[in-house]
C-alpha positions as a printed Julia matrix, in Angstrom:
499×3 Matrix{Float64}:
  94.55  131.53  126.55
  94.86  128.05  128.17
  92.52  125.31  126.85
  91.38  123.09  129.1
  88.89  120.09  129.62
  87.95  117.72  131.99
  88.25  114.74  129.99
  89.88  114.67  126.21
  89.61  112.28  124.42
  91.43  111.03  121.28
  89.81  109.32  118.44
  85.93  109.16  117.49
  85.14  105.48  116.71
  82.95  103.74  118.81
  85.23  103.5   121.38
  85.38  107.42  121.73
  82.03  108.45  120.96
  80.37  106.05  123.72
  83.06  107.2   126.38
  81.91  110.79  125.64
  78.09  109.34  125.85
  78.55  108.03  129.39
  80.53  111.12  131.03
  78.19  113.06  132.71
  76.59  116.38  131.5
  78.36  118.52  134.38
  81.79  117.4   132.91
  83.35  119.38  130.0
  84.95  116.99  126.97
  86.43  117.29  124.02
  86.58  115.09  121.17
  89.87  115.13  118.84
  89.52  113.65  115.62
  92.75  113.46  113.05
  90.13  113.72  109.97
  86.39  114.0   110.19
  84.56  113.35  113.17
  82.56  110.92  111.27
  84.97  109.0   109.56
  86.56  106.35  111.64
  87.54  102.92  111.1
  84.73  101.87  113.54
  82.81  102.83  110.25
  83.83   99.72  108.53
  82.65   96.83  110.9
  80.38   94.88  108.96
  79.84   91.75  111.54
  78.27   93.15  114.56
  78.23   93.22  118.33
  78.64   89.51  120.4
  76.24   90.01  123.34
  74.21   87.92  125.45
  71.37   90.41  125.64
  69.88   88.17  128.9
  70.63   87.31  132.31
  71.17   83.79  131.56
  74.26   82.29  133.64
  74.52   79.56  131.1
  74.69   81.33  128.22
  76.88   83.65  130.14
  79.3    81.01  130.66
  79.21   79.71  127.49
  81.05   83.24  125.63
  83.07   83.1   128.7
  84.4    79.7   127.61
  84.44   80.62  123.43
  86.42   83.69  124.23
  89.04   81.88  126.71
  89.06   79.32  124.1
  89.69   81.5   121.14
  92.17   83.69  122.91
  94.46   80.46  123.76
  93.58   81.08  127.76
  96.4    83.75  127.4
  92.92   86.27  128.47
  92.34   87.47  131.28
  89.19   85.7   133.15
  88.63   87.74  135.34
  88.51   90.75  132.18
  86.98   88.69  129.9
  84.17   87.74  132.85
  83.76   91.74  132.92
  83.23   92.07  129.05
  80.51   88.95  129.06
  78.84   90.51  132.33
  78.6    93.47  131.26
  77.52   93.51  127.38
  73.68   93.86  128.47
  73.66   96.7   130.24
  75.91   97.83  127.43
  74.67   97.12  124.68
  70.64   98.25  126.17
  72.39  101.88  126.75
  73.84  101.94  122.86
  69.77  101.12  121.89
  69.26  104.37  124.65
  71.26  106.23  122.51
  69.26  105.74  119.27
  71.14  102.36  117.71
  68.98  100.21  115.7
  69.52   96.72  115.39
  67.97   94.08  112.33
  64.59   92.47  114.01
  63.08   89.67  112.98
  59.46   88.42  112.08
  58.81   87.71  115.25
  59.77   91.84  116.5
  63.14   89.58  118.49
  66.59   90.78  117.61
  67.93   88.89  114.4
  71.75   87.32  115.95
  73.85   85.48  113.85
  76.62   82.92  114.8
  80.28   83.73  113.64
  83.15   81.83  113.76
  84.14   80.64  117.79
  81.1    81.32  118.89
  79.02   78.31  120.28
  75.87   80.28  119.78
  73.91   82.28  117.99
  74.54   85.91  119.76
  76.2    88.41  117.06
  73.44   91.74  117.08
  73.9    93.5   113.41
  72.53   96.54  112.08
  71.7    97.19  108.32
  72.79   93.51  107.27
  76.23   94.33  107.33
  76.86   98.11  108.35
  77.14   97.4   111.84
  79.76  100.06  112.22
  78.42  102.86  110.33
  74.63  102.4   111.41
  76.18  102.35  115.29
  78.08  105.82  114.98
  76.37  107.49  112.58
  73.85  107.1   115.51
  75.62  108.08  118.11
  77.03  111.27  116.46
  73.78  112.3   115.67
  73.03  112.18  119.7
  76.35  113.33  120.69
  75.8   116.7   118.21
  73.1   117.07  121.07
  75.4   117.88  123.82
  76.13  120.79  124.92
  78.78  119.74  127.26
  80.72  118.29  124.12
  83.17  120.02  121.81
  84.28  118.29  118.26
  87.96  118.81  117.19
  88.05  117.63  114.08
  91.15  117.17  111.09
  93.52  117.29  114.23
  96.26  115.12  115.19
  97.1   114.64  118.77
 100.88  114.6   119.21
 102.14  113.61  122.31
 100.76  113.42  125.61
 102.18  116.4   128.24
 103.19  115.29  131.81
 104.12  116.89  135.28
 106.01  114.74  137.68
 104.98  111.24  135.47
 101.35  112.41  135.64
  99.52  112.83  132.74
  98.1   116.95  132.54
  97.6   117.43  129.21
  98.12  116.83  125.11
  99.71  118.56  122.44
  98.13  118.79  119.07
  98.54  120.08  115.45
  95.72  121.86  113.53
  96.93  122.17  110.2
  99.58  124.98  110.69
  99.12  125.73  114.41
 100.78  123.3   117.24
  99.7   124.26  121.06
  98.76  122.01  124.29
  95.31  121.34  125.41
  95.44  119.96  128.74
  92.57  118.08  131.04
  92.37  116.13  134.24
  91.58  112.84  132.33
  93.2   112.04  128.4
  91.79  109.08  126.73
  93.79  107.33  123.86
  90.88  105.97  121.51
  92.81  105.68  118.62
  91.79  102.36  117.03
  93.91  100.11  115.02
  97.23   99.67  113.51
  96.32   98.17  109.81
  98.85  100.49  107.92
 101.54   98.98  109.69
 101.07   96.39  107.12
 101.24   96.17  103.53
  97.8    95.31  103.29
  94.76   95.95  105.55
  91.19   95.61  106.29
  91.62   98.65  107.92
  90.97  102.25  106.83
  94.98  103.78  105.68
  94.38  106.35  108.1
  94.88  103.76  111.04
  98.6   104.48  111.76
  98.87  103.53  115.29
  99.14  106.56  116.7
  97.77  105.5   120.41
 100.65  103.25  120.61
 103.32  105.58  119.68
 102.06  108.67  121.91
 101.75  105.81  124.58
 105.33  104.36  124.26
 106.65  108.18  124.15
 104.62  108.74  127.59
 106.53  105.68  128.61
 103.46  103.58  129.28
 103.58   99.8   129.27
 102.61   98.12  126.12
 102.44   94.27  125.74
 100.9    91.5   123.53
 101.91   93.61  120.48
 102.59   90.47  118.48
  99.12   88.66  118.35
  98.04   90.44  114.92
  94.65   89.22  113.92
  94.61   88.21  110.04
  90.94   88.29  108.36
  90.63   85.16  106.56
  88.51   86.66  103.78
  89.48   89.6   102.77
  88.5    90.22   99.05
  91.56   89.34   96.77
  91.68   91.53   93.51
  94.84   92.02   91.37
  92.63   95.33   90.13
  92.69   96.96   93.57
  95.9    99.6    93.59
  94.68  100.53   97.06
  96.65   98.58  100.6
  93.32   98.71  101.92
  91.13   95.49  101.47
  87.21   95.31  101.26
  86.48   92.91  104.29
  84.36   89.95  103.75
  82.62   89.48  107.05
  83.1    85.86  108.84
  79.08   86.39  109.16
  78.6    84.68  106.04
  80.38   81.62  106.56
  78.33   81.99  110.03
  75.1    81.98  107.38
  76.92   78.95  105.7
  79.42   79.82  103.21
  82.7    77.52  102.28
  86.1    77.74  101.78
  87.91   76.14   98.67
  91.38   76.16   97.88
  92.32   76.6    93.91
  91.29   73.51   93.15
  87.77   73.63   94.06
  88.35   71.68   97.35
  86.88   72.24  100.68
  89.7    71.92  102.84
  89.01   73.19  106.16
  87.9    69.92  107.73
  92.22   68.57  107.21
  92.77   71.9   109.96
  89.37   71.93  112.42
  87.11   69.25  111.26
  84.22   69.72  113.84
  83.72   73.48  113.48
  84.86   73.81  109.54
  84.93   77.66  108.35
  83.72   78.53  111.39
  87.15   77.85  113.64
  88.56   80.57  114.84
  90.13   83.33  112.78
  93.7    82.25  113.94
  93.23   78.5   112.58
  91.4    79.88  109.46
  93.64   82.26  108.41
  96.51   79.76  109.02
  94.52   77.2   107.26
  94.12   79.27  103.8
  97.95   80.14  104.28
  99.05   76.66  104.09
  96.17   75.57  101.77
  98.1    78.68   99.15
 101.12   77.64   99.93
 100.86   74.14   99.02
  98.85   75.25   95.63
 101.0    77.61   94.65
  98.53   80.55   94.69
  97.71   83.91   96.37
  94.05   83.38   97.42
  91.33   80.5    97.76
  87.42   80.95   97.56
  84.55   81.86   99.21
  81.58   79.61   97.84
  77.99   80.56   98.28
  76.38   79.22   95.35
  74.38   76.87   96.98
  72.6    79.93   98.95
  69.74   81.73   97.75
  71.5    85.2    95.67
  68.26   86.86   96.96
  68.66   85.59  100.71
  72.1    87.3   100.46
  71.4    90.43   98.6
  68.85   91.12  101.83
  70.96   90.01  104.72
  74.46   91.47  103.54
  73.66   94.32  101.43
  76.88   96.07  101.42
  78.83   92.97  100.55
  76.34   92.1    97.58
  76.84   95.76   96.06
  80.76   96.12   96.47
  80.75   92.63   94.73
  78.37   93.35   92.08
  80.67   95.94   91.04
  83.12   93.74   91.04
  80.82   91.16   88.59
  80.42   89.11   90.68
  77.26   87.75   92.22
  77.04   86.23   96.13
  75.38   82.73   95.09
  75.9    82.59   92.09
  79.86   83.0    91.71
  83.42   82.05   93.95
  84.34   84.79   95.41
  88.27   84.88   95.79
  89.84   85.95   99.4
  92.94   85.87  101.03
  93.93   86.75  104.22
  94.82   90.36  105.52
  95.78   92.71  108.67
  92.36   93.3   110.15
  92.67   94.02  114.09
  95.19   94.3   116.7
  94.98   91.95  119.8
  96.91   93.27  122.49
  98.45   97.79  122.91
  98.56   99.53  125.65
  98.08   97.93  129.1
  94.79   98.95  131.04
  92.81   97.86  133.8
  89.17   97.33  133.7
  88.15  100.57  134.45
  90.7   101.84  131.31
  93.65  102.99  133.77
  97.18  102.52  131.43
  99.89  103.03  133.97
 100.52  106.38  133.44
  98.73  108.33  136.1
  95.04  109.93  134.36
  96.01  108.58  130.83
  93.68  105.79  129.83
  92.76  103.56  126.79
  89.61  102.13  125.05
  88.94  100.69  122.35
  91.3    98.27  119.65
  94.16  100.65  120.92
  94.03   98.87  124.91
  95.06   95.5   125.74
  92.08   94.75  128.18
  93.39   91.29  128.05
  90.57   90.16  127.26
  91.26   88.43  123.78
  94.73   86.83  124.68
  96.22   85.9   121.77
  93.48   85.56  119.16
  90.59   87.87  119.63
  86.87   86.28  119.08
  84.76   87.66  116.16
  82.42   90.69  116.78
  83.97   90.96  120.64
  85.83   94.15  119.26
  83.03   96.29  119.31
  81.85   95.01  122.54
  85.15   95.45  123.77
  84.3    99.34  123.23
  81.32   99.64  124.88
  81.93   97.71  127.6
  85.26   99.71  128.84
  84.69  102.75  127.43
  81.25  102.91  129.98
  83.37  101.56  132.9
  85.82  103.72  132.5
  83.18  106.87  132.65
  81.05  105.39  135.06
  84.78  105.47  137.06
  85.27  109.11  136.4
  81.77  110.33  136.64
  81.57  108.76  140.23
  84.95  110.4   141.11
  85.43  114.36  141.99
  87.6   115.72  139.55
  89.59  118.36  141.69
  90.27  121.37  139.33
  94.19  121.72  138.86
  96.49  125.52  138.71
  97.6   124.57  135.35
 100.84  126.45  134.4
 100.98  126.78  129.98
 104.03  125.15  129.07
 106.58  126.43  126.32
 106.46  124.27  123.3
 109.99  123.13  121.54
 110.21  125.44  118.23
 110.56  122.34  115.72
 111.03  122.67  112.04
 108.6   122.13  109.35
 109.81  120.16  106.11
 107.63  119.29  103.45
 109.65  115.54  103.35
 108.25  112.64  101.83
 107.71  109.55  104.18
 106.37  107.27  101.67
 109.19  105.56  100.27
 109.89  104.55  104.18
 106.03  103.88  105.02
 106.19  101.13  101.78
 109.56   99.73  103.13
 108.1    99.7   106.82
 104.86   97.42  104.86
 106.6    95.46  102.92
 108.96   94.31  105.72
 106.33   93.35  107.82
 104.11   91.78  105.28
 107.31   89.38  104.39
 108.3    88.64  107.64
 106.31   89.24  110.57
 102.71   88.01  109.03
 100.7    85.04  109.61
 103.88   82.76  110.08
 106.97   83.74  111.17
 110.64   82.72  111.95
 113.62   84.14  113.91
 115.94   85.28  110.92
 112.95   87.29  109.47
 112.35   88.73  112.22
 115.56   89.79  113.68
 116.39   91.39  110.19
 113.09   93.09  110.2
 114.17   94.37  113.6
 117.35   95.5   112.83
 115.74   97.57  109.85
 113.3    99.01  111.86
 115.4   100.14  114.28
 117.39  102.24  111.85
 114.13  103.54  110.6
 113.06  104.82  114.19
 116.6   105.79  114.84
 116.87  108.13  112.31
 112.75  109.45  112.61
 113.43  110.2   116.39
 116.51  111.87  114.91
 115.16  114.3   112.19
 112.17  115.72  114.06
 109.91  117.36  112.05
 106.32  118.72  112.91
 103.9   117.49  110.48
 101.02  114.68  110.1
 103.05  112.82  107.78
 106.12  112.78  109.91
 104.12  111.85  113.41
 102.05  109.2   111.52
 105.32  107.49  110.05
 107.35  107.86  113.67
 103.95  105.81  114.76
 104.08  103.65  112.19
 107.57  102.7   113.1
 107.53  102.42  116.39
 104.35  100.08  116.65
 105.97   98.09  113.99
 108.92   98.07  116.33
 107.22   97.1   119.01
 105.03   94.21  117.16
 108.55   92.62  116.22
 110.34   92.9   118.98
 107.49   90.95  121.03
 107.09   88.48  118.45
 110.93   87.64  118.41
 110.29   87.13  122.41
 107.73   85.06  122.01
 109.58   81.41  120.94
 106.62   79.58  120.78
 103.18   79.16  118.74
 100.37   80.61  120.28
  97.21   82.14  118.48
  97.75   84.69  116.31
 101.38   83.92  116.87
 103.0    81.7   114.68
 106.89   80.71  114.76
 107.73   77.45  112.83
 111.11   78.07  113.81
């Protein structure tokens, strides 16, 4: 029997789950997760969502202006004008959906200011558990739906076309591998954090939009403007690549950086906006302050804020820590930078359109264009919302014309139980070494020549399991992040040569 949907979509982070939100009742969608539907690396935003929840032109203008100015001007205006514009509306239909966000004394919204941002306009939810409060939410509405249909511990594969059109995507469900097809496939994969050696983000962020994308031949660009955290917690103890995020909210609250020495050295890199530059400069900052030290981390310093004020306002932060013995104002809390968010992926328009006809993009996975090279804290989530509802309000004003859909024969490809982790580790450590926070042409043309071995030989061993599609995704947006950055000659954002 042939499955079919009007809209699949692939991935449920926020970017997902508010697409399938917006699509109207009368369309039928399905939602493909590769693990559990609730478990998604949208769970681990801590910051919040940057919104100007008003109709003030000023203020309007003003995260116009910190956006453009954190993204280099290599954004798009005329995108990032969409994302400002439209984060009311946006943000008033994720309250709709049953989001609750922190509220002060006086019953306003509590917003915070974060590093960039000339304001105070970041909306948070449990202190620090933006991201699980927001989509533990909206599954809870979405489980409503009748018109909805959870896929869960599936990968998708690769994307199925007729005549360059998108019709369709193929998927593995543990043993069984068959084609699902729809009028409308949305890549919401998220990020690309196990690219790297070390991450922010959850391991199971492989980049898998990007490589289905690049193997439907749609244009990808901006690959090489990786966001680095500055803070994420440093701990020789950890065994784990991924890194417990310290969010830049609490340098927004008033926390400091020192180097090893107990120095406060961010005023020799931005001197009028200190820790709260943004994360491009900061991250940059604590790589040259370790480098000229002789370390691996600096330190976060809040002990001159009240332990109790913390405990309240970032409770999730105050308990991993604690664990850790160590106290938030009382003791330095050591951080280096990490992997945490990808900048640019696969090209879209505002209303989500990649240029392969009826696939789109939402979510970390799209380059909107709208954070250039350097993206501007707590716009990711916004990002979602914002595109993810313009790209249903798109379809759901649109006739979808049903489609004599012809089940295509699937290659017979073999099934070895190989293991890709010696090559995932080499794929890491390459790109930790040479294609990090600063980077040079002979480290990254030999990272590029060992990559392309890796994807030569991947693309030439085919074999159909969730390891191997996850490492061929691995490989090929770690291809395509070098490969950019050796393009790109000179210093911009994210982007650093020095030679």
């Amino acid at each position: 029997m042939i499955k079919t949907y009007d809209c699949i979509i692939v991935g449920s982070g926020l970017a997902g789950l508010f697409t399938a939100l917006n699509l109207s009742e009368k369309l039928n969608v399905l939602i493909i997760s590769k693990t559990e539907i609730t478990f998604s690396n949208s769970t681990l935003a801590q910051g919040g969502i940057a919104c100007e929840y008003n109709d003030n032109t000023t203020l309007h203008e003003s995260h116009i202006k910190d956006t453009l100015k954190a993204g280099s001007y290599l954004n798009n205006e005329t995108a990032v004008r969409f994302l400002v514009d439209n984060a009311f509306e946006s943000v008033k239909k994720l309250i709709s959906f049953g989001v609750s966000f922190d509220i002060g004394a006086d019953s306003k919204f509590l917003v915070t200011k974060e590093g960039g941002h000339s304001h105070s306009r970041i909306f948070h939810s449990g202190g620090d558990a933006t991201g699980r409060n927001v989509t533990e939410a909206l599954i809870a509405y979405l489980y409503q739906k009748s018109n909805i249909t959870f896929l869960s511990n599936t990968m998708a594969i690769d994307v199925i076309k007729d005549n360059d059109e998108a019709i369709g995507i193929t998927v593995l469900e543990d043993q069984n591998y068959y084609p699902i097809y729809s009028k409308h496939i949305v890549l919401a994969t998220g990020g690309i954090g196990s690219v790297y050696g070390s991450t922010t983000n959850d391991l199971n962020a492989t980049g898998d939009g990007i490589g289905i994308a690049y193997r439907a031949n749609a244009l990808i660009d901006h690959m090489e403007f990786i966001q680095f955290h500055p803070t994420a917690y440093y701990s020789l103890k950890n065994p784990s690549r991924q890194r417990f995020l310290i969010t830049e909210a609490l340098r927004g609250e008033g926390a400091y950086l020192l180097n090893i020495e107990n120095e406060r050295f961010m005023k020799k890199y931005s001197p009028d906006l200190m820790e709260l530059a943004p994360r491009d400069i900061v991250s940059q900052s604590i790589f040259k302050e370790m480098y000229d030290t002789w370390t691996d981390h600096v330190y976060l310093d809040t002990r001159h804020l009240d332990p109790k004020y913390l405990e309240k306002r970032f409770p999730t932060i105050f308990k991993h820590l604690k664990e850790e013995r160590l106290i938030l104002g009382i003791d330095l809390i050591p951080v280096a930078p990490c992997e945490h968010f990808l900048c640019g992926g696969i090209n879209t328009d505002i209303h989500a359109k990649t240029s392969v006809k009826n696939l789109y993009a939402v979510g970390e996975t799209a380059n909107t264009n709208v954070h250039g090279a350097n993206r501007l804290a707590s716009n990711s989530l916004l990002e979602c919302l914002v595109f993810a509802k313009s790209f249903a309000d798109s379809i759901n004003n649109s006739s979808i014309k049903s489609t004599n859909i012809e089940s295509i024969e699937l290659e017979e490809l073999p099934r070895y139980n190989y293991n890709y982790k010696p090559i995932r580790k080499k794929i890491g450590d390459y790109m930790d070494e040479h294609v990090s926070i600063v980077r040079n042409t002979e480290g990254l043309s030999l990272t590029l020549k060992v990559l392309e071995d890796i994807y030569k030989n991947l693309i030439k061993y085919p074999n159909l399991t969730k390891t191997y599609y996850e490492t061929l995704n691995l490989a090929t947006t770690a291809l395509l992040i070098t490969k950019q950055a050796l393009d790109r000659k000179d210093s911009l954002g994210c982007h650093l040569r020095i030679k």
